[in-house]
MMTF fields as JSON, N, C-alpha, C and O atoms, coordinates in Angstrom:
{
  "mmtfVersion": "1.0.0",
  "mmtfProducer": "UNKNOWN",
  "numBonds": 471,
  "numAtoms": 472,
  "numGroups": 118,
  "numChains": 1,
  "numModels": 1,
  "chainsPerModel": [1],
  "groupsPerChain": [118],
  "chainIdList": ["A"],
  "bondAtomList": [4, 2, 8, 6, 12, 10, 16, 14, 20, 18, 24, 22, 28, 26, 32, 30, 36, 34, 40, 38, 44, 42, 48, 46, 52, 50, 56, 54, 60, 58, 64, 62, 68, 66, 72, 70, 76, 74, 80, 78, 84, 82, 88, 86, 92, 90, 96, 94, 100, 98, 104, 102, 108, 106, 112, 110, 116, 114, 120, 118, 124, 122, 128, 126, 132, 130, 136, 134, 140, 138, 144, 142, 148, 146, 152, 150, 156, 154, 160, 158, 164, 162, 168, 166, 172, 170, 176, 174, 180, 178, 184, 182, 188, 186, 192, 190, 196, 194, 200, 198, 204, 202, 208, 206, 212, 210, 216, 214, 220, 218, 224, 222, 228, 226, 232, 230, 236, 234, 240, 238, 244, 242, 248, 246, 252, 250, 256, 254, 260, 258, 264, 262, 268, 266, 272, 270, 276, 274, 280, 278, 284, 282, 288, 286, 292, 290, 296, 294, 300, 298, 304, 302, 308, 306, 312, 310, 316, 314, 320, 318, 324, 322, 328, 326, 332, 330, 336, 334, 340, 338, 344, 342, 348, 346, 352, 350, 356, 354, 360, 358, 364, 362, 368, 366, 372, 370, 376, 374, 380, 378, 384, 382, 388, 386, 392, 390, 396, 394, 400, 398, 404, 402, 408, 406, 412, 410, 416, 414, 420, 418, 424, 422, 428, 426, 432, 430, 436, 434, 440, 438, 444, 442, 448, 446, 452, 450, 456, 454, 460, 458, 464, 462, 468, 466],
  "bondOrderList": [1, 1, 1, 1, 1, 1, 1, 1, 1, 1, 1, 1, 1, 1, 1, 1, 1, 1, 1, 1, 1, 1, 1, 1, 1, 1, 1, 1, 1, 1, 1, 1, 1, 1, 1, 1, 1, 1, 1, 1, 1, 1, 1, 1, 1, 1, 1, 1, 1, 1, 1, 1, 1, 1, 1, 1, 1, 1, 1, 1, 1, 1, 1, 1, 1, 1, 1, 1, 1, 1, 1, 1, 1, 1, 1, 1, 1, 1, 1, 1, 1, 1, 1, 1, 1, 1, 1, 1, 1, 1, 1, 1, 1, 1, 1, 1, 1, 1, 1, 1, 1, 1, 1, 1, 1, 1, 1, 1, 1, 1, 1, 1, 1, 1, 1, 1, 1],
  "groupList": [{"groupName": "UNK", "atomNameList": ["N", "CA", "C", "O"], "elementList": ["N", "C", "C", "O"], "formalChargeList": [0, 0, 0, 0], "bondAtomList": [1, 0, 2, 1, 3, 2], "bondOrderList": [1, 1, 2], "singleLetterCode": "X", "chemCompType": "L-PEPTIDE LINKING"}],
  "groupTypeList": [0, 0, 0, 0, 0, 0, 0, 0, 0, 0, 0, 0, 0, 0, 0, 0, 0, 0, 0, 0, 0, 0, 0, 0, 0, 0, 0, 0, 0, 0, 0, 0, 0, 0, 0, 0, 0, 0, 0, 0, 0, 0, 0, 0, 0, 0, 0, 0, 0, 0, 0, 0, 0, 0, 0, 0, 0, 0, 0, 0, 0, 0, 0, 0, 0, 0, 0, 0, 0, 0, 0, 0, 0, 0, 0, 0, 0, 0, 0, 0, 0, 0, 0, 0, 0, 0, 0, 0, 0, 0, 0, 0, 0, 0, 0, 0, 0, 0, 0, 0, 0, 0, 0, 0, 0, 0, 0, 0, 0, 0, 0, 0, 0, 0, 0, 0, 0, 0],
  "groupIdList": [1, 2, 3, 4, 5, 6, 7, 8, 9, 10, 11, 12, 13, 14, 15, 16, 17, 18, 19, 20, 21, 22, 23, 24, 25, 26, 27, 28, 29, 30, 31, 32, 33, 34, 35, 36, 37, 38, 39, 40, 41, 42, 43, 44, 45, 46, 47, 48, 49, 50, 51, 52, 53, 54, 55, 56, 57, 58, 59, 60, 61, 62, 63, 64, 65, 66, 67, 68, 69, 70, 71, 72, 73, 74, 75, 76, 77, 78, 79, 80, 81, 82, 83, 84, 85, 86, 87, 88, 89, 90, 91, 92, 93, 94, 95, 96, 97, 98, 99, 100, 101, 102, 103, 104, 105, 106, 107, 108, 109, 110, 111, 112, 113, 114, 115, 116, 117, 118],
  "secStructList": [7, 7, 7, 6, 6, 7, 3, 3, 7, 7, 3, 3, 6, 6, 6, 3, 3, 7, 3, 3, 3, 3, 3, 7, 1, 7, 7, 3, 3, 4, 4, 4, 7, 3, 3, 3, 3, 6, 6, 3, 3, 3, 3, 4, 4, 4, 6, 1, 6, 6, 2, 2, 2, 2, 2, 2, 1, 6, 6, 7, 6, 6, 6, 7, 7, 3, 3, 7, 7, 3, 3, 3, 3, 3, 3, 7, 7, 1, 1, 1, 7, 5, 7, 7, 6, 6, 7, 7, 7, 7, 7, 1, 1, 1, 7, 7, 7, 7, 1, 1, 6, 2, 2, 2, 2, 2, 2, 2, 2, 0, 0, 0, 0, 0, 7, 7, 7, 7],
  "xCoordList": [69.883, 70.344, 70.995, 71.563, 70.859, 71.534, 71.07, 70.148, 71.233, 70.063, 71.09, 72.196, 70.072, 71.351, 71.466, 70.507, 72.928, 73.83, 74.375, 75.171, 74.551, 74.691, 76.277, 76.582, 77.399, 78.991, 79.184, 78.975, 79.836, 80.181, 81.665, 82.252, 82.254, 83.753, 83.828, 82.766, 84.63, 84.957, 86.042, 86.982, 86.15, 86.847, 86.969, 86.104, 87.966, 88.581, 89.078, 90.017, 88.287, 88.767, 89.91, 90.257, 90.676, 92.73, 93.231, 94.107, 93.068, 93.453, 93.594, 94.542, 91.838, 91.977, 91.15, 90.584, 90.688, 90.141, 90.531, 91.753, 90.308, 90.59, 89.219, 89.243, 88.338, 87.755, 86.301, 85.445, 86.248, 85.088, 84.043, 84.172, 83.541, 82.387, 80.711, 80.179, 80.297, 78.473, 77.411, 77.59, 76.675, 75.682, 74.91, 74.683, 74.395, 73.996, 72.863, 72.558, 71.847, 70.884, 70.334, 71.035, 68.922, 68.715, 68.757, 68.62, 68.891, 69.361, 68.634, 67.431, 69.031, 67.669, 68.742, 69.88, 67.737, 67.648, 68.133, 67.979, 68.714, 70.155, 69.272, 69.836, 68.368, 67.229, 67.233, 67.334, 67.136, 66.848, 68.778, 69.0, 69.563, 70.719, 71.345, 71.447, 71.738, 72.403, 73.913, 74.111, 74.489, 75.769, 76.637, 76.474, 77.388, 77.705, 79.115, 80.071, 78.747, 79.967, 80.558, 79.837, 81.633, 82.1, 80.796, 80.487, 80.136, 78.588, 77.817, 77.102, 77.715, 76.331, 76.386, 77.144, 74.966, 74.186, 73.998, 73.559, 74.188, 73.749, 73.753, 74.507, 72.792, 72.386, 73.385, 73.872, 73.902, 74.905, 74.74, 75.883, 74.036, 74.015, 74.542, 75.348, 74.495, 75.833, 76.856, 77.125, 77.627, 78.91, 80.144, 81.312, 79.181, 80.041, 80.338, 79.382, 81.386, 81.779, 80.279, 79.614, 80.209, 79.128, 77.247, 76.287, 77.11, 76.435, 75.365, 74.388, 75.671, 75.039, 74.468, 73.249, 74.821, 74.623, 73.46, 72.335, 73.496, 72.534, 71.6, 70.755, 71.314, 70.509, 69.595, 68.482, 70.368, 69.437, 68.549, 67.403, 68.94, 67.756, 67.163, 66.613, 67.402, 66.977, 65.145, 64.533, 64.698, 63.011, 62.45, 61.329, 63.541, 62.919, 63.488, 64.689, 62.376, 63.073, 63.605, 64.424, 63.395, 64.2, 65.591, 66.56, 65.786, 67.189, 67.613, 68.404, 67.505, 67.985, 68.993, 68.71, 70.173, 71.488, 70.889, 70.274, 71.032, 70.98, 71.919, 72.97, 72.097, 73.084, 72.847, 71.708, 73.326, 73.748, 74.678, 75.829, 74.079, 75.156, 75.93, 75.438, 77.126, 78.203, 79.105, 79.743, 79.377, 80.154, 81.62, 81.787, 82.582, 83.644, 84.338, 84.505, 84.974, 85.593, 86.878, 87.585, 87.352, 88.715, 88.876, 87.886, 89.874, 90.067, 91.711, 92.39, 92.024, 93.576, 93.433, 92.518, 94.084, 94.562, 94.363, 94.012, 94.406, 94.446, 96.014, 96.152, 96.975, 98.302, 98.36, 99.054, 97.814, 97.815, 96.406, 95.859, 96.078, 94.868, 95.352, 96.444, 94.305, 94.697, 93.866, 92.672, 95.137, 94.861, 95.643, 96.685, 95.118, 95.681, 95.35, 94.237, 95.597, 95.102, 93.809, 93.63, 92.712, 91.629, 90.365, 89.183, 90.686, 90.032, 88.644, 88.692, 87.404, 86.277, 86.577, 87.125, 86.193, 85.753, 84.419, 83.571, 84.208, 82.957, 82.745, 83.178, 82.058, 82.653, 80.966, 80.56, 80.222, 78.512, 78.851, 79.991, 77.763, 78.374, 77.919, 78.365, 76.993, 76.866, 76.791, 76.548, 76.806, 76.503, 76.482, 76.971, 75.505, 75.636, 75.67, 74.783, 77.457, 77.728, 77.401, 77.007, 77.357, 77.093, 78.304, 78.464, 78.757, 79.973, 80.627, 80.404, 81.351, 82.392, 83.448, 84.051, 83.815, 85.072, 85.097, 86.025, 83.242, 83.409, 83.208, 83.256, 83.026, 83.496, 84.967, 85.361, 85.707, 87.26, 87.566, 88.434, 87.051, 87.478, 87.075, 87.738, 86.098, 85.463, 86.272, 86.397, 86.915, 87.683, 89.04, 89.456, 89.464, 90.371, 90.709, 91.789, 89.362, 89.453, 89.473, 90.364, 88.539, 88.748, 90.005, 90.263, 90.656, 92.012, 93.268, 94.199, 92.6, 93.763, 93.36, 93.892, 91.864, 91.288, 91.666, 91.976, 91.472, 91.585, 90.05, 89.683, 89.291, 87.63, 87.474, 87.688, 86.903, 86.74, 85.504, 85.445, 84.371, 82.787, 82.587, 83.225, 81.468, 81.069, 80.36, 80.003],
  "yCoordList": [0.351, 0.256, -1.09, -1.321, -2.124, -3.404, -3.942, -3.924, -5.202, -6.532, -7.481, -7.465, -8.464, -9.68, -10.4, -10.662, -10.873, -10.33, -9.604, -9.911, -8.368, -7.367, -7.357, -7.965, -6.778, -6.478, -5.616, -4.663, -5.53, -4.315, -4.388, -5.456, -3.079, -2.52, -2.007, -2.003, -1.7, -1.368, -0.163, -0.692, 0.637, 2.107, 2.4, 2.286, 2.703, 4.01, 4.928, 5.108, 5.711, 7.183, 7.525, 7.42, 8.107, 8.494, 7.532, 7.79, 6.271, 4.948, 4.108, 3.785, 3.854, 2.862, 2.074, 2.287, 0.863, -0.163, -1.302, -1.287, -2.161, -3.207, -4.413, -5.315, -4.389, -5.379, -5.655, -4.777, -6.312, -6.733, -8.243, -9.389, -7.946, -9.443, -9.318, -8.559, -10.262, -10.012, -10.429, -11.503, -9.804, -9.311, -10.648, -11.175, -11.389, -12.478, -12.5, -13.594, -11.163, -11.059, -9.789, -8.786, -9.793, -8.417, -7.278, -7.6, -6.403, -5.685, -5.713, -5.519, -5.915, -5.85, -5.092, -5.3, -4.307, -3.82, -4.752, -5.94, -3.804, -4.049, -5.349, -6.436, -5.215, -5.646, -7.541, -8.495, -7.676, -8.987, -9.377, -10.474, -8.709, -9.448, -10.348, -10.049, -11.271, -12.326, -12.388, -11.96, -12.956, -13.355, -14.422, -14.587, -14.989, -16.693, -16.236, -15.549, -17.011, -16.789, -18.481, -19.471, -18.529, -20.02, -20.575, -21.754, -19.848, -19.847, -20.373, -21.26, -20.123, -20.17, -18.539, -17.573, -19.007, -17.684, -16.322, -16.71, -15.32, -14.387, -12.972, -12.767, -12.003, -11.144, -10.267, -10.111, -9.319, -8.556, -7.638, -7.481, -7.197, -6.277, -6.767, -6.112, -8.394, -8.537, -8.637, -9.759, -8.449, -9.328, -7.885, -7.528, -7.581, -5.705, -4.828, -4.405, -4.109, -3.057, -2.175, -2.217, -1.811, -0.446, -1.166, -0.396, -2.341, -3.326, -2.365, -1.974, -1.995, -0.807, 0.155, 0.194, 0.77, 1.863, 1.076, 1.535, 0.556, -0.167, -0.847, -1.223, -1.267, -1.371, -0.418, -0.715, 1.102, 2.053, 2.334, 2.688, 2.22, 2.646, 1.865, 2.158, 0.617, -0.668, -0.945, -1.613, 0.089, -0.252, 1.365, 1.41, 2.304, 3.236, 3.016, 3.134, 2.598, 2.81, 3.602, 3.193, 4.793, 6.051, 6.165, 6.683, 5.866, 5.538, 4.643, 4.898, 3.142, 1.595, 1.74, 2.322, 1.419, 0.902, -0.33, -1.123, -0.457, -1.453, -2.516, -1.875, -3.184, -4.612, -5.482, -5.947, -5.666, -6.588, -7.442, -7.154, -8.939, -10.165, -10.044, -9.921, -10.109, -9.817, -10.93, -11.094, -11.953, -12.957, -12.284, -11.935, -12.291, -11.582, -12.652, -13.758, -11.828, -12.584, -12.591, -13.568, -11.205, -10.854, -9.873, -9.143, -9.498, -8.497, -8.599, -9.605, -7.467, -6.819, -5.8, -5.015, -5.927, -4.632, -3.388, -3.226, -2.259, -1.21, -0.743, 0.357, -1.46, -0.821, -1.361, -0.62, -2.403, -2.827, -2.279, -2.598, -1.464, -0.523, -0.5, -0.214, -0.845, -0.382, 0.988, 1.255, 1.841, 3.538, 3.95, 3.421, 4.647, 5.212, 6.415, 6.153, 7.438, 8.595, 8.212, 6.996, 8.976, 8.549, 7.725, 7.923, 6.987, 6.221, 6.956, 7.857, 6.079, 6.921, 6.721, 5.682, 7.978, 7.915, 8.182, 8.643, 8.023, 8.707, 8.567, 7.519, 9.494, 8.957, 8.786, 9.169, 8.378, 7.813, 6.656, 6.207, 5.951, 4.757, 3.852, 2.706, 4.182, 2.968, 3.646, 4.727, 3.939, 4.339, 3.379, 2.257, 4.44, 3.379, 4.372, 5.093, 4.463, 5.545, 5.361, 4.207, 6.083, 5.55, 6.916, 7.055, 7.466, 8.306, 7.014, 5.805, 7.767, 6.919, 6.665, 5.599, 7.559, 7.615, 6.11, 5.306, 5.856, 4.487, 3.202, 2.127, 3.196, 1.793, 2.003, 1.277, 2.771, 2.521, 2.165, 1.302, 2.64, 2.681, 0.791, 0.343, 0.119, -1.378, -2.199, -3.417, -1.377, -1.938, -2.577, -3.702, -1.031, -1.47, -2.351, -2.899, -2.315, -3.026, -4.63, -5.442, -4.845, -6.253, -6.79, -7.98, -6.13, -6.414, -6.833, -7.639, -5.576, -5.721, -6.785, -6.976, -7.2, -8.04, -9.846, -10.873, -9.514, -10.882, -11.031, -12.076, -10.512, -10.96, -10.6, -9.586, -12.117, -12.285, -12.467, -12.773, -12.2, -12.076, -10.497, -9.644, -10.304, -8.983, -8.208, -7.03],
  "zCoordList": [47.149, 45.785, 45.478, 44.41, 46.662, 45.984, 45.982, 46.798, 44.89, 44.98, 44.528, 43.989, 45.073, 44.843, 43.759, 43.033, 43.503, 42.147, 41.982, 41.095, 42.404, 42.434, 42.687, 43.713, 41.95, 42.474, 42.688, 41.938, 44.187, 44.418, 44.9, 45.072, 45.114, 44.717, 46.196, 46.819, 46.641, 48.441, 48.054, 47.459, 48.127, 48.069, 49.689, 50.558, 49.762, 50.759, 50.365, 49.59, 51.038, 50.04, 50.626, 51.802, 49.327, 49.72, 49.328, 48.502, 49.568, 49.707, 48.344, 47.629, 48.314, 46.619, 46.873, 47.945, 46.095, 46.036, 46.969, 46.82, 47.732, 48.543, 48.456, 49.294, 47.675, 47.651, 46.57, 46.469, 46.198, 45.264, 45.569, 45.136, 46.019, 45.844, 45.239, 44.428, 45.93, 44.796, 46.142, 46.716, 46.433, 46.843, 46.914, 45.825, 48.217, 48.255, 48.993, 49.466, 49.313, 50.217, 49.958, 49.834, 49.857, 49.893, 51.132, 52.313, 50.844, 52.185, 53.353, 53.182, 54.609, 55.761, 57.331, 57.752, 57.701, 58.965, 60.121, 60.404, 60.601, 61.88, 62.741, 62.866, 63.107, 63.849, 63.128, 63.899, 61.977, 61.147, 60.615, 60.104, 60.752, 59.997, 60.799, 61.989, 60.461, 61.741, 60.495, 59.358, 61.232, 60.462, 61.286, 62.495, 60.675, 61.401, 62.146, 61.787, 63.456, 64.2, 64.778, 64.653, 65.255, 65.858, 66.489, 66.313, 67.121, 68.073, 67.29, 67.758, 66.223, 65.19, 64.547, 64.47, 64.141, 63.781, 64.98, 66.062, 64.915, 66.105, 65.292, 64.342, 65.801, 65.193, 65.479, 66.599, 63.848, 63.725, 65.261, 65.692, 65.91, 67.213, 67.794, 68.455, 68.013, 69.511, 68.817, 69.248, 68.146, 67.498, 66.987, 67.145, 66.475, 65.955, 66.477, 67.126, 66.615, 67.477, 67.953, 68.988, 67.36, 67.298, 67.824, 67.784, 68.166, 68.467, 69.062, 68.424, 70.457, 70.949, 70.367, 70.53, 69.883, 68.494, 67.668, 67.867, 67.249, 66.149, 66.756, 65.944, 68.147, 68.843, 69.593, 70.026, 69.724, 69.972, 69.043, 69.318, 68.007, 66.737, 65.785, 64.723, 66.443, 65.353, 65.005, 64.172, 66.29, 66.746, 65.161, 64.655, 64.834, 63.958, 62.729, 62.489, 61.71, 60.498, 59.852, 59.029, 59.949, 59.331, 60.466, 59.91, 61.594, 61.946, 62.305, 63.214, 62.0, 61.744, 60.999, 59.952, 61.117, 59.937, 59.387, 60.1, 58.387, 57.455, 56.892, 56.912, 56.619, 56.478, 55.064, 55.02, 54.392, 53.262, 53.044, 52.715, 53.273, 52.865, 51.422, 50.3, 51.774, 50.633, 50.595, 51.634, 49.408, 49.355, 48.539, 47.371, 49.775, 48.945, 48.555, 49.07, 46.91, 45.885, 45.944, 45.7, 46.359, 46.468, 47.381, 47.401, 48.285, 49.035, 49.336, 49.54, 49.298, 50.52, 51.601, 51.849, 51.929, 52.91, 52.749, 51.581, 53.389, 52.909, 52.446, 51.91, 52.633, 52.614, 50.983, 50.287, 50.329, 48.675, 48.017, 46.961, 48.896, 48.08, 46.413, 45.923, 45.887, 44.118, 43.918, 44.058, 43.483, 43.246, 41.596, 41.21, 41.07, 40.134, 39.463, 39.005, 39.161, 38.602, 38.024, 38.079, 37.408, 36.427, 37.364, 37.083, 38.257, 38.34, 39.367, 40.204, 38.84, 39.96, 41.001, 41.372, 41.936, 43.39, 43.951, 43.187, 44.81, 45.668, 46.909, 47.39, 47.808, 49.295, 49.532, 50.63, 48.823, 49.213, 49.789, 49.672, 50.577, 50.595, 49.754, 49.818, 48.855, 48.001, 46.889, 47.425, 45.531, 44.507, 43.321, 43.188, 42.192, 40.527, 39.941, 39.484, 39.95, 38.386, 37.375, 37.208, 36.392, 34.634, 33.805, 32.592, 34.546, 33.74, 32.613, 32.555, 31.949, 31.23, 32.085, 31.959, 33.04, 33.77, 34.287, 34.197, 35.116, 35.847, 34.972, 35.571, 33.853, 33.026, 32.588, 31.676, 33.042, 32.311, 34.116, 34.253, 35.294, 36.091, 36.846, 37.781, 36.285, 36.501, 35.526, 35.654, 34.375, 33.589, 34.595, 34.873, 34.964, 34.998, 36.698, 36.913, 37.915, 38.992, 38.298, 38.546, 37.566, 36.963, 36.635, 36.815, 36.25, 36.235, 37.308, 37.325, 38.36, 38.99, 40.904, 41.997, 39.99, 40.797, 40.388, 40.99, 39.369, 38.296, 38.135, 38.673, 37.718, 37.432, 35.985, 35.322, 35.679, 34.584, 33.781, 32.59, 34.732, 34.168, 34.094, 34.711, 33.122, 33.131, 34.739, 34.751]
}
């Protein structure tokens, strides 16, 4: 569901919001993502906890994890999570609401992000 351009919002559920950036790659399999280390380039499998894990199943596409370059704009902690009554949740890991709830709820992360494009 992402393409690049694309903004997305980082939720922990209980918690709140902790991060927003925009989508700089289209999504690709555990197998093809590299990501930059002091080293160079090296593929997300050696570098990530779970490395192992995503290498057992990187050879099947129906059980490969998947990976998307994300240029973050803003982020905190989880302890300055932004939470407030009203606001959407969801524990998918990716979704595209269209409630009303989630444009008062993008309303109001823009805010407490400081983002000032639509």
């Amino acid at each position: 569901m992402l393409s690049p351009g694309d903004r997305v919002w980082v939720n922990i559920p209980k918690k709140g919001y902790v991060a927003v950036g925009i989508v700089e790659q289209a999504v690709q399999p555990a197998s093809e993502f590299t990501v930059l280390t002091a080293d160079g380039a090296k593929s997300v499998m050696d570098v990530v906890q779970h490395g192992p894990k995503y290498k057992a199943s990187a050879d099947t596409p129906d059980l490969s994890e998947y990976f998307v370059k994300v240029k973050w704009i803003n982020a905190r902690d989880a302890t300055n999570a932004f939470n407030e009554v009203g606001l959407f949740g969801n524990q998918n890991t990716v979704c595209q609401p269209t409630t009303p709830k989630w444009r008062h709820t993008v309303e109001r992360l823009k805010q407490a992000f400081s983002i000032q494009s639509n």
